[in-house]
PASEBA-1860 file (N, C-alpha, C; in nm, 3 decimals):
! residues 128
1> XXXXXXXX> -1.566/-0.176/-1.050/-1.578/-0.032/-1.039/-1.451/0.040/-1.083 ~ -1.332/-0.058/-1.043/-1.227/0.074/-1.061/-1.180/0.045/-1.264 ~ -1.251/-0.046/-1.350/-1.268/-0.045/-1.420/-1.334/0.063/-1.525 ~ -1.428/0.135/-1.447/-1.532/0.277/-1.498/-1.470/0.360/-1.482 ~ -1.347/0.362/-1.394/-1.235/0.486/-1.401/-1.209/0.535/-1.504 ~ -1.157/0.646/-1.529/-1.082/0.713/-1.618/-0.965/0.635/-1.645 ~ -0.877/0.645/-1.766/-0.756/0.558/-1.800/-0.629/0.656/-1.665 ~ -0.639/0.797/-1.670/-0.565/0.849/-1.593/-0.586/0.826/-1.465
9> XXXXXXXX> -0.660/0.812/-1.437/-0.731/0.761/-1.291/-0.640/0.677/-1.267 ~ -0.674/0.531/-1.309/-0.648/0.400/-1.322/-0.467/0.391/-1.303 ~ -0.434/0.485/-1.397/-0.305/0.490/-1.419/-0.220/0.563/-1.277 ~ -0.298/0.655/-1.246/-0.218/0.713/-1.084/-0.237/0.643/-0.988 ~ -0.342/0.528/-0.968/-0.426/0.489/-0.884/-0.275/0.327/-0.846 ~ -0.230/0.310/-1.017/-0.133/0.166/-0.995/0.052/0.259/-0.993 ~ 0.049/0.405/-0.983/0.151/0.490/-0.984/0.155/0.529/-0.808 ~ 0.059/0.550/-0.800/0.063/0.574/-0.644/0.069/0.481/-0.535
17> XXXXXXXX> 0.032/0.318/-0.588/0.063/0.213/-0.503/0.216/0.191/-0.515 ~ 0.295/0.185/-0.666/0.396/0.146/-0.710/0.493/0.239/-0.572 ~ 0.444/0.369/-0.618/0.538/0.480/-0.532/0.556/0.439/-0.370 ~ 0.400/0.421/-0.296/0.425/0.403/-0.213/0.452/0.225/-0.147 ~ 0.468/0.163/-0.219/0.527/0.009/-0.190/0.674/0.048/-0.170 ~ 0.705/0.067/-0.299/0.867/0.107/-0.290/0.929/0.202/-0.157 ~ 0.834/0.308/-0.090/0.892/0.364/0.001/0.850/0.292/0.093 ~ 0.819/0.205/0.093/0.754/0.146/0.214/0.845/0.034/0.224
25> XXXXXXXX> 0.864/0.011/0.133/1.002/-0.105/0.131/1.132/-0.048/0.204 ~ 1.174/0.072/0.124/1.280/0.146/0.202/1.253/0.139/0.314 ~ 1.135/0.235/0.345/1.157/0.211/0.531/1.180/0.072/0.580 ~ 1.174/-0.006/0.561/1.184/-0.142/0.611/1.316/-0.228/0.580 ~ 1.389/-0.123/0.457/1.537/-0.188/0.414/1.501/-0.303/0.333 ~ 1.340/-0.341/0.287/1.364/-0.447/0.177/1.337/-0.589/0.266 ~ 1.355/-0.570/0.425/1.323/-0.687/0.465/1.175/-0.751/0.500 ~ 1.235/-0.828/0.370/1.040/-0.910/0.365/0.986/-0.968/0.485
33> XXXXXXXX> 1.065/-1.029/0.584/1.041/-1.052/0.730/1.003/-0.941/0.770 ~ 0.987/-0.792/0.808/0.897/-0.682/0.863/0.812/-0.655/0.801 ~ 0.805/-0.729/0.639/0.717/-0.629/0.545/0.592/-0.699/0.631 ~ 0.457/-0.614/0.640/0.336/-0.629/0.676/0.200/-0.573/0.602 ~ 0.112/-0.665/0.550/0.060/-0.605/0.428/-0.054/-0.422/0.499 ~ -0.080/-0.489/0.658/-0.192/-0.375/0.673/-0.090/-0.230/0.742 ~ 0.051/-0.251/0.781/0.128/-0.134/0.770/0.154/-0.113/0.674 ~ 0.148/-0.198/0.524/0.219/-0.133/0.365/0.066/-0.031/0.345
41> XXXXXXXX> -0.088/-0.076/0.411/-0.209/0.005/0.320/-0.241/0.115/0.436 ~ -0.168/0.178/0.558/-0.124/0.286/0.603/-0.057/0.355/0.558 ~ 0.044/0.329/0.496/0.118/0.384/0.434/0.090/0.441/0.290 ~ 0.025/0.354/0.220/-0.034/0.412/0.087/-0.159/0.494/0.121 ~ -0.245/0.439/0.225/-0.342/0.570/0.245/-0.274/0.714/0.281 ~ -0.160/0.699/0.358/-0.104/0.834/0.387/-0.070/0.933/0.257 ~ -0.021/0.816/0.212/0.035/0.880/0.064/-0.045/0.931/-0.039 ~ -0.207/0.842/-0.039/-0.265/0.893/-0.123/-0.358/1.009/-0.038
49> XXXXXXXX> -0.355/0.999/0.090/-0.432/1.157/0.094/-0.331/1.271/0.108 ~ -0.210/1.237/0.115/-0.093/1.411/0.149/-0.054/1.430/-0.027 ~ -0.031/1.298/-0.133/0.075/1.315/-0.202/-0.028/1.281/-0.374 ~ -0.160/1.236/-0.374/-0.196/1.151/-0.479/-0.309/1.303/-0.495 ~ -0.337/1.330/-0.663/-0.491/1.387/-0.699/-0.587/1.311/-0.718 ~ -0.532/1.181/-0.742/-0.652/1.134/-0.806/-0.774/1.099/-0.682 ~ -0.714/1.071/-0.578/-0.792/1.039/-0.493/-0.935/1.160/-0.462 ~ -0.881/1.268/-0.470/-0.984/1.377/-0.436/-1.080/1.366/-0.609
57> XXXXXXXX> -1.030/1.320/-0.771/-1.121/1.320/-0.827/-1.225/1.200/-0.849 ~ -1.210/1.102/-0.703/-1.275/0.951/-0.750/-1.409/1.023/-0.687 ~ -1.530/1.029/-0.717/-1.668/1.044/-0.615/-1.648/0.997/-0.475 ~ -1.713/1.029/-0.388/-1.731/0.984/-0.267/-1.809/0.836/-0.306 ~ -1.908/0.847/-0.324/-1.951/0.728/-0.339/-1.903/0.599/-0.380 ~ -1.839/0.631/-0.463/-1.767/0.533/-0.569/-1.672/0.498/-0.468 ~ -1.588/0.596/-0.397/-1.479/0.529/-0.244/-1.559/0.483/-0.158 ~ -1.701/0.495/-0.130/-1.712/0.397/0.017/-1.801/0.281/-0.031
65> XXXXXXXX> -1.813/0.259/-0.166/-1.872/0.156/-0.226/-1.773/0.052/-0.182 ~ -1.834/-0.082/-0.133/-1.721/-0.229/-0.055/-1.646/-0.263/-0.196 ~ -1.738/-0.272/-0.328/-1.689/-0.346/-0.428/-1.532/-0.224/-0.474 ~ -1.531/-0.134/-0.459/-1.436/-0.055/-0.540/-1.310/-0.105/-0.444 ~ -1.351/-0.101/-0.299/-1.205/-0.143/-0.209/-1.181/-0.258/-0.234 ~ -1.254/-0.385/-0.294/-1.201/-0.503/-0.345/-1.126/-0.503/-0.459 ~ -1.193/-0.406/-0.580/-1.136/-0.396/-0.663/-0.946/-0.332/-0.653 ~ -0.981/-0.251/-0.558/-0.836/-0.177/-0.530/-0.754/-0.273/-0.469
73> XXXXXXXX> -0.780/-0.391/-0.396/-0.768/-0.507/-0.329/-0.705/-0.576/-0.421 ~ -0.742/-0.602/-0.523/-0.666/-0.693/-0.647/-0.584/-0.566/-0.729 ~ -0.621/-0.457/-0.728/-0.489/-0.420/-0.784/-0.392/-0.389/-0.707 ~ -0.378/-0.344/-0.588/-0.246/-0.365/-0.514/-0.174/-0.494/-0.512 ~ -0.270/-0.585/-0.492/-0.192/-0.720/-0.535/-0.109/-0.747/-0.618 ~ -0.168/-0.692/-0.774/-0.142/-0.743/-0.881/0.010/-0.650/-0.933 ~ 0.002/-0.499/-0.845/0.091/-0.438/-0.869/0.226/-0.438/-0.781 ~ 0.189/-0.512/-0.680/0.307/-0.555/-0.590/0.380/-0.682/-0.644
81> XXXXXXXX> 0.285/-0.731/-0.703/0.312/-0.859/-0.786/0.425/-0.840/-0.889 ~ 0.408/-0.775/-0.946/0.469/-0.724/-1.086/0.621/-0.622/-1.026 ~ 0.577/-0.554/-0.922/0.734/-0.492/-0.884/0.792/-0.620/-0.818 ~ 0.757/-0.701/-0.770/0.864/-0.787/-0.702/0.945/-0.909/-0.802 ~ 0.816/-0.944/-0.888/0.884/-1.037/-0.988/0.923/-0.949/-1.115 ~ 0.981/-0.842/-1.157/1.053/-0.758/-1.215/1.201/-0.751/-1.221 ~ 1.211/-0.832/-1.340/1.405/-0.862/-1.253/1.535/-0.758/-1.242 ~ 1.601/-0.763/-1.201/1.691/-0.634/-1.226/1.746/-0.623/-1.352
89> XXXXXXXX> 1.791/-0.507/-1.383/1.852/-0.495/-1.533/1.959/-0.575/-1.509 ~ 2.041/-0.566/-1.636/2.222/-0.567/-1.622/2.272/-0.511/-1.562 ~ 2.247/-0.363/-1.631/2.371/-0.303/-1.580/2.347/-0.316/-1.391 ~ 2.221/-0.281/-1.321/2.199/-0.301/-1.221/2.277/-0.430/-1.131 ~ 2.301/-0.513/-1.216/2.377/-0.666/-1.162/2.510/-0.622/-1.172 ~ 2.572/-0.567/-1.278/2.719/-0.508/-1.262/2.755/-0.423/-1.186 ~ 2.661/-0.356/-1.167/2.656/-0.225/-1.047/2.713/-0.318/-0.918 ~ 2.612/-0.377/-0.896/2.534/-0.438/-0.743/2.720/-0.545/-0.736
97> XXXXXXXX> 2.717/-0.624/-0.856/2.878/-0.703/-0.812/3.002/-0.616/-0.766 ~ 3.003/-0.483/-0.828/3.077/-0.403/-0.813/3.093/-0.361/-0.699 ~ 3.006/-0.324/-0.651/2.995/-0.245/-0.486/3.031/-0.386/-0.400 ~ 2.943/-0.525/-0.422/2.971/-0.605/-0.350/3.134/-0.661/-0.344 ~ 3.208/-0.634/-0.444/3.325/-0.675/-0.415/3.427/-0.577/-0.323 ~ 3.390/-0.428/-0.373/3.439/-0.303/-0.305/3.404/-0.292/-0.151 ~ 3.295/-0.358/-0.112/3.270/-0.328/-0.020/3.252/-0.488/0.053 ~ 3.318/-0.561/0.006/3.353/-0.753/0.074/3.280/-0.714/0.160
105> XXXXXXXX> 3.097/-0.733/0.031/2.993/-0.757/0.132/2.911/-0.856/0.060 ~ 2.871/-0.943/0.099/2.775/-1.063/0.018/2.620/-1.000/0.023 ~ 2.533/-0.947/-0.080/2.421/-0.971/-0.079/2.342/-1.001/-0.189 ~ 2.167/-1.020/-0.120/2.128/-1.096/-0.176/1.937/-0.972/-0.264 ~ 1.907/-0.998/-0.329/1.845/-0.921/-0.383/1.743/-1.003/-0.472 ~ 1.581/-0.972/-0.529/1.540/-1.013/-0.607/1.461/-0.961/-0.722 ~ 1.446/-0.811/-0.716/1.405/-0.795/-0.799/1.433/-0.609/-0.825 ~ 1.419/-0.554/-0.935/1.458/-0.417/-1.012/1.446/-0.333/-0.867
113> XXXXXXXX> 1.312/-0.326/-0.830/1.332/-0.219/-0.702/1.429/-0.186/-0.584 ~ 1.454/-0.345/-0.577/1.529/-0.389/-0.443/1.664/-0.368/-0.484 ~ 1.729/-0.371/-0.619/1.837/-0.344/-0.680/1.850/-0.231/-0.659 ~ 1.798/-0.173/-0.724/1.794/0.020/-0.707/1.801/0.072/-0.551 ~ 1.696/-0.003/-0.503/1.726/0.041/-0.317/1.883/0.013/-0.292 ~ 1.914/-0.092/-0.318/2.049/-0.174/-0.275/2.184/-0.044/-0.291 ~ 2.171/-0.015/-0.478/2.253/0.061/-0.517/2.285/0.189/-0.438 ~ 2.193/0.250/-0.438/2.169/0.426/-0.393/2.239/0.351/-0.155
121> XXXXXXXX> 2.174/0.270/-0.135/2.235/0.250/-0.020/2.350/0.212/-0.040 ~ 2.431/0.093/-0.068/2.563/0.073/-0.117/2.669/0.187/-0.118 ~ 2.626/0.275/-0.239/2.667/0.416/-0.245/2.750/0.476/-0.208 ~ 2.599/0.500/-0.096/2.611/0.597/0.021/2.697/0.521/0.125 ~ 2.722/0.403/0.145/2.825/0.334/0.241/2.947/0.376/0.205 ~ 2.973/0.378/0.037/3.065/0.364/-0.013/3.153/0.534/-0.003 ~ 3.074/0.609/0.044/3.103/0.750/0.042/3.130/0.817/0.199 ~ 3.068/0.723/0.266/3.125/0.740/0.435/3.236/0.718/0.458
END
């Protein structure tokens, strides 16, 4: 079903999981020990009814159809998949050594998002 979507559809539908994984990560600081998959799909439902359009242009029907929530089922998967095994840039690794030496702190990180979380927190340590 979520195949018969619109391409824009489709496209906000793996923009609005991306968005809300990543904040959902933040709240949690990245630690995969709290992460919990049915508090991460609270959280994206919140998001997609306060923050997403596309949700108000899918039919009703087409949302309480079982097969479309499976389908959405494999793409959250597939898109959590892809942000976690996403590796960090360079410069992101020069960044991240940088702060870690400035701030004689050892950490550990695995992928582009968690870099970027790392950085913008780092930072902000670094500015207190």
């Amino acid at each position: 079903m979520l195949k018969d979507l619109s391409a824009g559809i489709k496209i906000s539908i793996t923009r609005s999981i991306t968005t809300a994984f990543e904040q959902y990560m933040e709240k949690i600081s990245w630690d995969e020990n709290k992460y919990d998959l049915s508090n991460f799909i609270k959280e994206w439902r919140t998001y997609i009814n306060n923050h997403s359009t596309w949700f108000a242009k899918v039919d009703e029907q087409i949302k309480n159809n079982p097969r479309f929530h499976e389908d959405l089922a494999i793409k959250i998967n597939e898109t959590i998949e892809k942000i976690i095994n996403e590796e960090p840039t360079e410069e992101q690794i020069q960044k991240l050594n940088e702060l870690q030496k400035k701030l004689k702190k050892e950490i550990t990180y695995s992928c582009k998002a968690e870099a970027k979380y790392l950085i913008e927190t780092l930072e902000k340590q670094l500015e207190n």
